[in-house]
Phi, psi and omega in degrees: 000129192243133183349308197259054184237301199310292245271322178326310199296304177291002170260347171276297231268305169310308205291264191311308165339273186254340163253027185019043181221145218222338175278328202319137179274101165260145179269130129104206154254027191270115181278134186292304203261292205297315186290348182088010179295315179217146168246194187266035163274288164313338041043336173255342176274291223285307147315321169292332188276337153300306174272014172231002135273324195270317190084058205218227134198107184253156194266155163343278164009292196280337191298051185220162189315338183286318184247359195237346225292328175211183198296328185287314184308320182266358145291317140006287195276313179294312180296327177296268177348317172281352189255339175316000000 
Protein backbone atom coordinates (compact mmCIF):
# COMPACT_ATOMS: atom_id res chain seq x y z
CA UNK A 1 0.00 0.00 0.00
CA UNK A 2 1.62 3.16 -0.98
CA UNK A 3 1.22 6.93 0.86
CA UNK A 4 -1.53 7.95 -1.10
CA UNK A 5 -4.04 4.79 -0.70
CA UNK A 6 -3.03 5.35 3.31
CA UNK A 7 -3.69 9.18 2.88
CA UNK A 8 -7.47 8.38 0.67
CA UNK A 9 -8.19 6.00 4.14
CA UNK A 10 -7.03 8.60 6.55
CA UNK A 11 -9.17 11.39 4.69
CA UNK A 12 -12.29 9.40 4.46
CA UNK A 13 -12.21 8.53 8.40
CA UNK A 14 -10.89 12.08 9.44
CA UNK A 15 -13.72 13.97 7.16
CA UNK A 16 -16.70 11.62 8.48
CA UNK A 17 -15.31 10.27 11.47
CA UNK A 18 -13.83 13.29 13.15
CA UNK A 19 -14.90 16.43 11.44
CA UNK A 20 -18.18 14.86 10.64
CA UNK A 21 -18.32 16.18 7.53
CA UNK A 22 -17.68 13.47 4.64
CA UNK A 23 -17.66 16.55 1.77
CA UNK A 24 -14.66 18.69 4.12
CA UNK A 25 -12.12 19.55 0.95
CA UNK A 26 -9.13 18.33 3.27
CA UNK A 27 -5.74 19.11 1.38
CA UNK A 28 -3.00 17.09 2.07
CA UNK A 29 -0.90 19.74 3.56
CA UNK A 30 -3.61 20.99 5.30
CA UNK A 31 -3.11 21.52 9.35
CA UNK A 32 -5.04 19.57 11.17
CA UNK A 33 -4.04 20.07 15.13
CA UNK A 34 -2.27 23.48 14.92
CA UNK A 35 -5.61 25.06 13.02
CA UNK A 36 -8.05 23.46 15.44
CA UNK A 37 -9.37 21.24 13.19
CA UNK A 38 -8.67 17.70 15.55
CA UNK A 39 -7.40 17.91 18.91
CA UNK A 40 -5.45 15.46 20.79
CA UNK A 41 -8.29 13.32 21.47
CA UNK A 42 -8.72 13.12 17.64
CA UNK A 43 -5.09 12.32 17.37
CA UNK A 44 -5.58 9.52 19.47
CA UNK A 45 -8.83 7.92 17.20
CA UNK A 46 -6.33 8.56 14.36
CA UNK A 47 -3.90 5.81 15.77
CA UNK A 48 -6.43 3.82 17.08
CA UNK A 49 -8.07 3.70 13.05
CA UNK A 50 -3.89 3.19 12.38
CA UNK A 51 -3.83 -0.08 14.04
CA UNK A 52 -7.09 -1.33 13.20
CA UNK A 53 -6.82 -0.46 9.48
CA UNK A 54 -3.22 -0.49 8.88
CA UNK A 55 -1.90 -3.04 11.26
CA UNK A 56 0.43 -0.71 12.67
CA UNK A 57 1.03 0.56 16.05
CA UNK A 58 1.88 4.01 16.72
CA UNK A 59 2.95 4.70 20.18
CA UNK A 60 1.43 7.58 22.38
CA UNK A 61 5.30 9.37 22.17
CA UNK A 62 4.92 9.82 18.24
CA UNK A 63 1.08 10.84 18.37
CA UNK A 64 1.99 14.84 18.34
CA UNK A 65 1.75 17.46 16.62
CA UNK A 66 5.11 17.76 15.52
CA UNK A 67 4.55 14.31 13.68
CA UNK A 68 0.98 14.06 13.41
CA UNK A 69 -0.20 17.63 12.15
CA UNK A 70 -1.10 16.78 8.80
CA UNK A 71 -2.17 14.00 6.13
CA UNK A 72 1.20 13.88 4.55
CA UNK A 73 2.91 13.61 8.38
CA UNK A 74 0.52 10.89 8.88
CA UNK A 75 0.99 8.84 6.01
CA UNK A 76 4.75 9.02 6.50
CA UNK A 77 4.42 7.76 9.55
CA UNK A 78 1.71 4.72 9.06
CA UNK A 79 4.35 4.03 5.85
CA UNK A 80 7.31 4.06 7.70
CA UNK A 81 5.79 1.67 10.32
CA UNK A 82 4.48 -0.92 7.86
CA UNK A 83 7.62 -0.93 6.22
CA UNK A 84 9.38 -1.78 9.69
Amino acid sequence: MDQNEIKSKLRQFICKEILNNADYPLKDDEALITSGLMDSFSLAQVGVFAELEFNVYIPDPELTVDRMNTLNDMAFRIAEKMSA
